[in-house]
N, C-alpha and C positions, 0 to 999 in steps of 0.2 A: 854419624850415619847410623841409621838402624837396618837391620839386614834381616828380610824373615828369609827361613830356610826350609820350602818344602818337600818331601820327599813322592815321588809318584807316582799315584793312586797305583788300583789292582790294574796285572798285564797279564797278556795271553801269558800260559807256559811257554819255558824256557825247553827246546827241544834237546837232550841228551846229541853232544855233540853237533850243535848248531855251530856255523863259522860266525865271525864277528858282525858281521854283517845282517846275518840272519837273526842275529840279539839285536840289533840297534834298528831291526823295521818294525819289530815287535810292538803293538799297538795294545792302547787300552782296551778289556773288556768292556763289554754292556755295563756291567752294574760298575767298573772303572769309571768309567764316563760318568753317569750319573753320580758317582759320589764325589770324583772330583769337580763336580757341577754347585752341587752342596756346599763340599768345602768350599771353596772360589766364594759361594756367597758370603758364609760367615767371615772368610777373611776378609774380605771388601769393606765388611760393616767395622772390622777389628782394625783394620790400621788407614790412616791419615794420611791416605794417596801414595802412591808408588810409583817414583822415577824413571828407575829401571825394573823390566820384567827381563828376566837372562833363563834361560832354559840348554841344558845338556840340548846335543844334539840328537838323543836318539829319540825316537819317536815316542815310545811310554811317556818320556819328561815332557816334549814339547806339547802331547795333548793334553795335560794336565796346566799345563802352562798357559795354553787357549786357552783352557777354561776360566782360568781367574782372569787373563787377558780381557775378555767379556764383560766379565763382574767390573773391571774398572775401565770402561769409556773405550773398550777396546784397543788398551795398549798395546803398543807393539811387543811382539816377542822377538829378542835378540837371540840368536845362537850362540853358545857360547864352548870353545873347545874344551878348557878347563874343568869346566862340570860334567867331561863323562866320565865313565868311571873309571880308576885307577889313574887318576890326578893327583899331586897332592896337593895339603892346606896351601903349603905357601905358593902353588899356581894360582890358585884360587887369591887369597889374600892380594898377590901384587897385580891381578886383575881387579880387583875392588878398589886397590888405593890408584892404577889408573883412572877411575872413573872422574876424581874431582870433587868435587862438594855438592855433592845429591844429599835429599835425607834420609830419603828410601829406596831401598834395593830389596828385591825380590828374585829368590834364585829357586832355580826346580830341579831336581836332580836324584843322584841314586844312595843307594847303602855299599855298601859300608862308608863310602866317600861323606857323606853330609856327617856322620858321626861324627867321622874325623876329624873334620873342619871346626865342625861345632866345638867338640873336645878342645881342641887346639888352639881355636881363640880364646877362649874362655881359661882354659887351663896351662896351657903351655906343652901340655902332655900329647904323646901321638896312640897312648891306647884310649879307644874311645870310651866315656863312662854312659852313657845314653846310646839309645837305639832308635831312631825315626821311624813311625811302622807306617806302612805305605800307603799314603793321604797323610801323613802325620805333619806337626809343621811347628817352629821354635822362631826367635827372635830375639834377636842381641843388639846392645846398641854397645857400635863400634866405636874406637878414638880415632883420632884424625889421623894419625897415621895408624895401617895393619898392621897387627904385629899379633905373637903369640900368646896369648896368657891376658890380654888387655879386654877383652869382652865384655859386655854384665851380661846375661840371659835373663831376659827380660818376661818369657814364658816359653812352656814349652806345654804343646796339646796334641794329646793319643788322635789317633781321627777317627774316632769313636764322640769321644769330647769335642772336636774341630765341627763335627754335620753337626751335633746336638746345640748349638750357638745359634741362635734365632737374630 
């Protein structure tokens, strides 16, 4: 299975002492939108259909999530609990290895958490050595079964580099 992992776009500010709640309806900006409009394109042209589209449930992820949703034939976007933040890898991992034999998996989610994951399958390790910057986006092709340390990272793109892809 190959698994891209993108982190999502620019969000309104985070209000000092906001409740959880008031984090997780938090929407993307104008220029958010737009660039993960960008991004979405170039990743459409970068990878070879996408089975599953999974998005955190909080609002910044899932509109970042639309937006490539779009880009490919308007997949559907699943909700997915494990990708909000303060999950860890292995919620995430033995939701993947539920999925079954897909090839691609596409997931949308936050920081620190996607670090981690990343980190994690790839390395084994739970300090992250990589930082996803927001639009940013990586790919690993996974072994059949999840597990820690089993990964390859297959690329990984600033989203600076992600819009500049034609």
């Amino acid at each position: 299975m190959k698994l891209l992992v993108l982190r999502h776009d620019l969000a309104e500010p985070r209000e000092a002492g906001a409740s959880r709640d008031a984090d997780a309806k938090r929407a993307l900006t104008s220029q958010g939108r737009k660039r993960a409009a960008r991004a979405a394109g170039a990743l459409a042209r970068l990878l070879d259909g996408v089975d599953v589209l999974a998005s955190s449930p909080l609002r910044r992820a899932r509109e970042t999530a639309e937006a490539l949703a779009r880009e490919l034939d308007d997949l559907e976007v699943t909700e997915v609990d494990v990708l909000a933040p303060e999950h860890p890898p292995a919620s995430v991992a033995s939701w993947l290895g539920e999925l079954g034999s897909v090839d691609q998996v596409a997931i949308v989610g936050h920081e620190p958490g996607l670090s981690e994951l990343v980190t994690w399958l790839v390395s084994g390790l739970s300090t992250p050595w990589l930082e996803l910057g927001k639009g940013g986006a990586c790919q690993l092709e996974l072994p059949d079964r999840v597990a820690p340390g089993q990964a390859k990272l297959l690329w990984l793109l600033e989203p600076k580099q992600l819009r500049r892809l034609r």
